[in-house]
C-alpha positions as CSV (number, residue, x, y, z in Angstrom):
1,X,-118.3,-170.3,227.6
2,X,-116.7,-173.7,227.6
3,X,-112.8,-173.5,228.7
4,X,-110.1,-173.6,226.0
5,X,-112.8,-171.9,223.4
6,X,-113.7,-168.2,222.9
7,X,-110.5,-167.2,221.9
8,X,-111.8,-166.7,218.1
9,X,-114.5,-164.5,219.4
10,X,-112.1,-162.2,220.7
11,X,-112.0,-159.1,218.6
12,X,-110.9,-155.6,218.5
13,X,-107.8,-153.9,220.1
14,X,-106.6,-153.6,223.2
15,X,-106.2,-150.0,223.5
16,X,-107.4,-147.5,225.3
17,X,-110.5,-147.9,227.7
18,X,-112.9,-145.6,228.8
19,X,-113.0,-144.0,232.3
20,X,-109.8,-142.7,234.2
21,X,-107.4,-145.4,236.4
22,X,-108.9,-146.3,239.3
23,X,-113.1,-144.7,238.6
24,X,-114.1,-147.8,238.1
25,X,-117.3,-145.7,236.7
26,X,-119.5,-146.7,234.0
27,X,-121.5,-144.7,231.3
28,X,-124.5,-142.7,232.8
29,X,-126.9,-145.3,234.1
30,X,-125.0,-148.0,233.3
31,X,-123.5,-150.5,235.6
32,X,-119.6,-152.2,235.7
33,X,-119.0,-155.4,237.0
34,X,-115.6,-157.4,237.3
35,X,-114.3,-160.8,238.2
36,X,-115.1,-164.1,237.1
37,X,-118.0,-165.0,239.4
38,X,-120.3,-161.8,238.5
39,X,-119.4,-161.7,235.3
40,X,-120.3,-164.9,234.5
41,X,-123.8,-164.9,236.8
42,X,-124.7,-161.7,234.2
43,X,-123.8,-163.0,231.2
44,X,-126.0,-166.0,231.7
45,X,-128.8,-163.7,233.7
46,X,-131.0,-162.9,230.6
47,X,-132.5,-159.9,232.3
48,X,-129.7,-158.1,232.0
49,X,-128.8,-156.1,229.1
50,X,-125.0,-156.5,227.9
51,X,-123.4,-153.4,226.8
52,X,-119.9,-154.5,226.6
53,X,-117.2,-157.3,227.9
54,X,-113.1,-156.0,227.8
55,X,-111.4,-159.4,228.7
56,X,-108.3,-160.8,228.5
57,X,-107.6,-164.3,226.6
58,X,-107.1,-165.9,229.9
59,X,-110.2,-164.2,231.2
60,X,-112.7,-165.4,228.6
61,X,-110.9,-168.9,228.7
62,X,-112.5,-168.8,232.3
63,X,-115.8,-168.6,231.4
64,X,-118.8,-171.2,231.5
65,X,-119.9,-171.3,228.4
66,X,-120.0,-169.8,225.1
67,X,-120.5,-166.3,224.0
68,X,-123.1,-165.4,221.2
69,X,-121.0,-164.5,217.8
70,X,-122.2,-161.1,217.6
71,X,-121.3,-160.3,221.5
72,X,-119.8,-156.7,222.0
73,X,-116.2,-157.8,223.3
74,X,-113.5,-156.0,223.2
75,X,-109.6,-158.0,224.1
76,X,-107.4,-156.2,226.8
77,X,-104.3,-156.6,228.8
78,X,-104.6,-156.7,232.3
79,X,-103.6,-152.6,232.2
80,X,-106.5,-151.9,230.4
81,X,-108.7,-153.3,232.6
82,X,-106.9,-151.9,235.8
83,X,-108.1,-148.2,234.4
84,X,-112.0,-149.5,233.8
85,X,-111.9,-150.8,237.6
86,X,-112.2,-149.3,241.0
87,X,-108.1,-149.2,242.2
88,X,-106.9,-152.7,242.7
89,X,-110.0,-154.1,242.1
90,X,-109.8,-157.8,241.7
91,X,-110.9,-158.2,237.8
92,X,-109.7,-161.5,237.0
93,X,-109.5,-160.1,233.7
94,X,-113.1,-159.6,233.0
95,X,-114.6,-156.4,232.9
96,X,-118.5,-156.2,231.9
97,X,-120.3,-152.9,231.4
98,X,-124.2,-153.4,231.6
99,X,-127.6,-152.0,232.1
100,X,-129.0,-152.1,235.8
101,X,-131.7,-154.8,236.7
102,X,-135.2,-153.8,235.8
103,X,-136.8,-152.4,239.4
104,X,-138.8,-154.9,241.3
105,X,-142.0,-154.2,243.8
106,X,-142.3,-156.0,247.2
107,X,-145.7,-157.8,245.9
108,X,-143.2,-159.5,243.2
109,X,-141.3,-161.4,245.7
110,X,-143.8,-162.0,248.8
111,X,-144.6,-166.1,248.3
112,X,-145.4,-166.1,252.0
113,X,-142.9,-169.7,251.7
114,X,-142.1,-170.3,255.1
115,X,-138.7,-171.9,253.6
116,X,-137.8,-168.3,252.2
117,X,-137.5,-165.2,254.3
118,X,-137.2,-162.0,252.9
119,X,-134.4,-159.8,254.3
120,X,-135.0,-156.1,254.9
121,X,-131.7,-154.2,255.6
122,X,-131.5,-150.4,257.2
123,X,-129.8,-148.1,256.0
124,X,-126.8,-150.9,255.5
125,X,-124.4,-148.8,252.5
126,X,-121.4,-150.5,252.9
127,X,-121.0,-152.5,249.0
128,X,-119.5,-155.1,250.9
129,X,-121.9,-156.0,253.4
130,X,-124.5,-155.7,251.5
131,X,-123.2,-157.9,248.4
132,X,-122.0,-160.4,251.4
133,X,-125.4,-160.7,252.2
134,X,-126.8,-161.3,249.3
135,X,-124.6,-164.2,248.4
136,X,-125.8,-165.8,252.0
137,X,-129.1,-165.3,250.8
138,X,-128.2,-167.2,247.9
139,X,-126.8,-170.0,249.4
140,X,-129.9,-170.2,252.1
141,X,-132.5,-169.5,249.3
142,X,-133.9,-166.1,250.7
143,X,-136.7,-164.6,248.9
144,X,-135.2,-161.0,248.4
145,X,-133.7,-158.3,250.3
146,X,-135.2,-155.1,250.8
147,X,-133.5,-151.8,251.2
148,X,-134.8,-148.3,250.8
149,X,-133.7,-146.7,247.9
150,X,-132.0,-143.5,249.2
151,X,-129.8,-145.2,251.8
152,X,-128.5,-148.2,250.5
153,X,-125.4,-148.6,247.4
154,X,-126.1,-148.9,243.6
155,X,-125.4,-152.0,241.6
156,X,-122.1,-151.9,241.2
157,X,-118.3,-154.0,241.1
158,X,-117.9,-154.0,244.5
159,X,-121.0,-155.3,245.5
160,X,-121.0,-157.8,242.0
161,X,-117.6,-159.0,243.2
162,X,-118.8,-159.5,246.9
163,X,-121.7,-160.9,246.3
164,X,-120.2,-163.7,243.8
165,X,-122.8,-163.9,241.7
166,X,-125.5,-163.4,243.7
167,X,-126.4,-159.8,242.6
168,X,-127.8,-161.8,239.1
169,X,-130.2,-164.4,241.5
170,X,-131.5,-163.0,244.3
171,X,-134.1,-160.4,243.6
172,X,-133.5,-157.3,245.2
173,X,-136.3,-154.7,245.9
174,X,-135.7,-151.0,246.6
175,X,-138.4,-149.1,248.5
176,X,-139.5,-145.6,249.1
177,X,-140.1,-146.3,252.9
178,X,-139.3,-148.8,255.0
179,X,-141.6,-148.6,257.5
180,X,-144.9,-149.0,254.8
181,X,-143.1,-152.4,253.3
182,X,-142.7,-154.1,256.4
183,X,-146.7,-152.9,256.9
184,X,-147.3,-154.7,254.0
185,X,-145.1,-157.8,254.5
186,X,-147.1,-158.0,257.5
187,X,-150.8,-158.1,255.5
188,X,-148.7,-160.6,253.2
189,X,-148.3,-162.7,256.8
190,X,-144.9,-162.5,257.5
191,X,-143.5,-162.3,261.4
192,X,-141.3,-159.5,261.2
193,X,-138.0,-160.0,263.7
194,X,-135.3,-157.2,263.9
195,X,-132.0,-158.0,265.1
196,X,-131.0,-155.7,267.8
197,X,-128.3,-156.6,270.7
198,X,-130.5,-154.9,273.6
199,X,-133.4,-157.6,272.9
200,X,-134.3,-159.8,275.7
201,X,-135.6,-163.2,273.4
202,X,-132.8,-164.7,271.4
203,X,-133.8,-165.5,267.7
204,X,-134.1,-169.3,268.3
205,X,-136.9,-168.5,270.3
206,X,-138.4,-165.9,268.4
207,X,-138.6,-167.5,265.1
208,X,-142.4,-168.8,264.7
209,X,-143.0,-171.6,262.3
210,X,-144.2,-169.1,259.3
211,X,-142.7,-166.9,257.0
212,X,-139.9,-164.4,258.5
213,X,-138.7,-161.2,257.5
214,X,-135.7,-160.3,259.3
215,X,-134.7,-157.0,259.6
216,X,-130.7,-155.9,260.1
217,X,-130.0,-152.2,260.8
218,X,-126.7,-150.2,260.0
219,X,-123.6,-151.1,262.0
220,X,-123.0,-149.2,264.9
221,X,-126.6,-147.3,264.8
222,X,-128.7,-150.2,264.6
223,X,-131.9,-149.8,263.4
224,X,-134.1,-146.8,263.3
225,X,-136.4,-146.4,266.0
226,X,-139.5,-146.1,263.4
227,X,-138.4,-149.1,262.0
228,X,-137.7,-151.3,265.1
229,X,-141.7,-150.5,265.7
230,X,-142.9,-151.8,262.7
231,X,-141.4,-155.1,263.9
232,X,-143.5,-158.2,265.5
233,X,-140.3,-158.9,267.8
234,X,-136.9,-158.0,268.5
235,X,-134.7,-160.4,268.9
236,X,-130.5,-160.9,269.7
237,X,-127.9,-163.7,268.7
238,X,-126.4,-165.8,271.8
239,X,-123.1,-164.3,271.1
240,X,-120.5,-164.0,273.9
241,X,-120.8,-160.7,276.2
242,X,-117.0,-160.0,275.2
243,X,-117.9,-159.1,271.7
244,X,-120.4,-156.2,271.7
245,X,-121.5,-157.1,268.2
246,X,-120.8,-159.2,265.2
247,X,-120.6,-157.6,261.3
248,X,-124.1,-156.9,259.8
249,X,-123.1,-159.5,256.8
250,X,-122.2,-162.3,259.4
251,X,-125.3,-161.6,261.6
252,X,-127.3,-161.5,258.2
253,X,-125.6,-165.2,257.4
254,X,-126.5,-166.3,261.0
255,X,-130.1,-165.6,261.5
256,X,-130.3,-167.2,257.9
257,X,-129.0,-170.5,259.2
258,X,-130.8,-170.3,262.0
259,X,-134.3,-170.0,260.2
260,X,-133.1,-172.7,257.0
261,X,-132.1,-175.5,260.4
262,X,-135.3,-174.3,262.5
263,X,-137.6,-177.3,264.2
């Protein structure tokens, strides 16, 4: 949507929006995302299925591009929007309602690339964290990450809007159990390295020369025990001993660094 156009496109009134002030839900099975960055990434993502855009002139004037002349879009004010949105959510005056990303199975993204590590995260259900980490996987061209269903957010706004996009292009594979994926990530031949503060090795010396999956567990708990034994190695960051721990998002973006600058 190319700036200074769209604004013919807009259509409809600006009236009343589904869902109470601050829900920020969608329609059963549906997903909501908001701001400019994730709006954007879906639109162009053409394995997602649009439902509907509410957007205000300014926000559709921000846009990449142009939308298709038969689009669902709906024009708003920027109270509209706020009662579509989880409270004081950061909109930018784009709201899109969508379908979820079709599942994906670990054998889909397992290239065994050397140059592309697959991050497995336990039991990490903070939106935040999680979207953070997918957009460092982004930027250091991961192959996936790898939760397990039951214990790890939905698609959602708050993960969209963290992620910046990234939600749209890095694949992201939910999994019954996480012990049997890193089983077979291991058949696939990756080294499997979890992250844990107590480890003696720090990752620079752990990291072989092949493919990696690194494994991050839950703030505070860490990761499960049954998990930590389905690793090759354990591994810690050189941090300083005054800081117990660093953020699983920032110890996500770190050990990606570390294995994208690897000799």
């Amino acid at each position: 949507m190319a700036k200074g156009k769209g604004k013919k496109g807009l259509r409809g009134r600006a009236g009343r929006m589904q869902g109470g002030r601050g829900s920020g839900r969608a329609g059963k099975g549906n997903v909501r995302l908001w701001g400019r960055h994730a709006v954007e990434a879906a639109l162009k993502n053409p394995r997602r299925q649009h439902i509907k855009l509410w957007a205000t002139l300014e926000g559709i004037d921000s846009l990449d591009g142009e939308l298709p002349p038969d689009f669902p879009l709906e024009r708003a004010e920027v109270a509209d929007l706020a009662r579509l949105v989880a409270k004081d959510a950061p909109h930018q005056g784009l709201v899109l309602e969508c379908m979820p990303l079709d599942d994906l199975h670990l054998s889909d993204v397992m290239d065994a690339d050397a140059a592309r590590p697959i991050i497995v995260l336990d039991q990490v259900t903070d939106p935040h964290n999680v979207g953070a980490i997918l957009r460092s996987a982004a930027a250091f061209n991961a192959a996936a990450i790898v939760t397990q269903d039951r214990h790890a957010p939905p698609e959602g706004g708050v993960i969209g809007k963290s992620a910046s996009g990234a939600l749209e292009t890095v694949p992201w594979v939910r999994v019954v159990n996480l012990a049997r994926a890193l089983e077979e990530m291991a058949d696939a031949g990756y080294w499997r390295i979890g992250l844990a503060g107590e480890a003696e090795a720090t990752l620079a010396e752990a990291l072989p020369a092949g493919p990696v999956a690194i494994v991050l567990g839950a703030e505070g708990e860490g990761m499960r025990h049954n998990v930590g034994q389905h690793c090759d190695a354990l591994a810690k960051l050189p941090i300083s001993e005054e800081m117990e721990s660093l953020n699983v998002s920032n110890a996500g973006a770190i050990a990606l660094y570390a294995i994208a600058t690897r000799g």
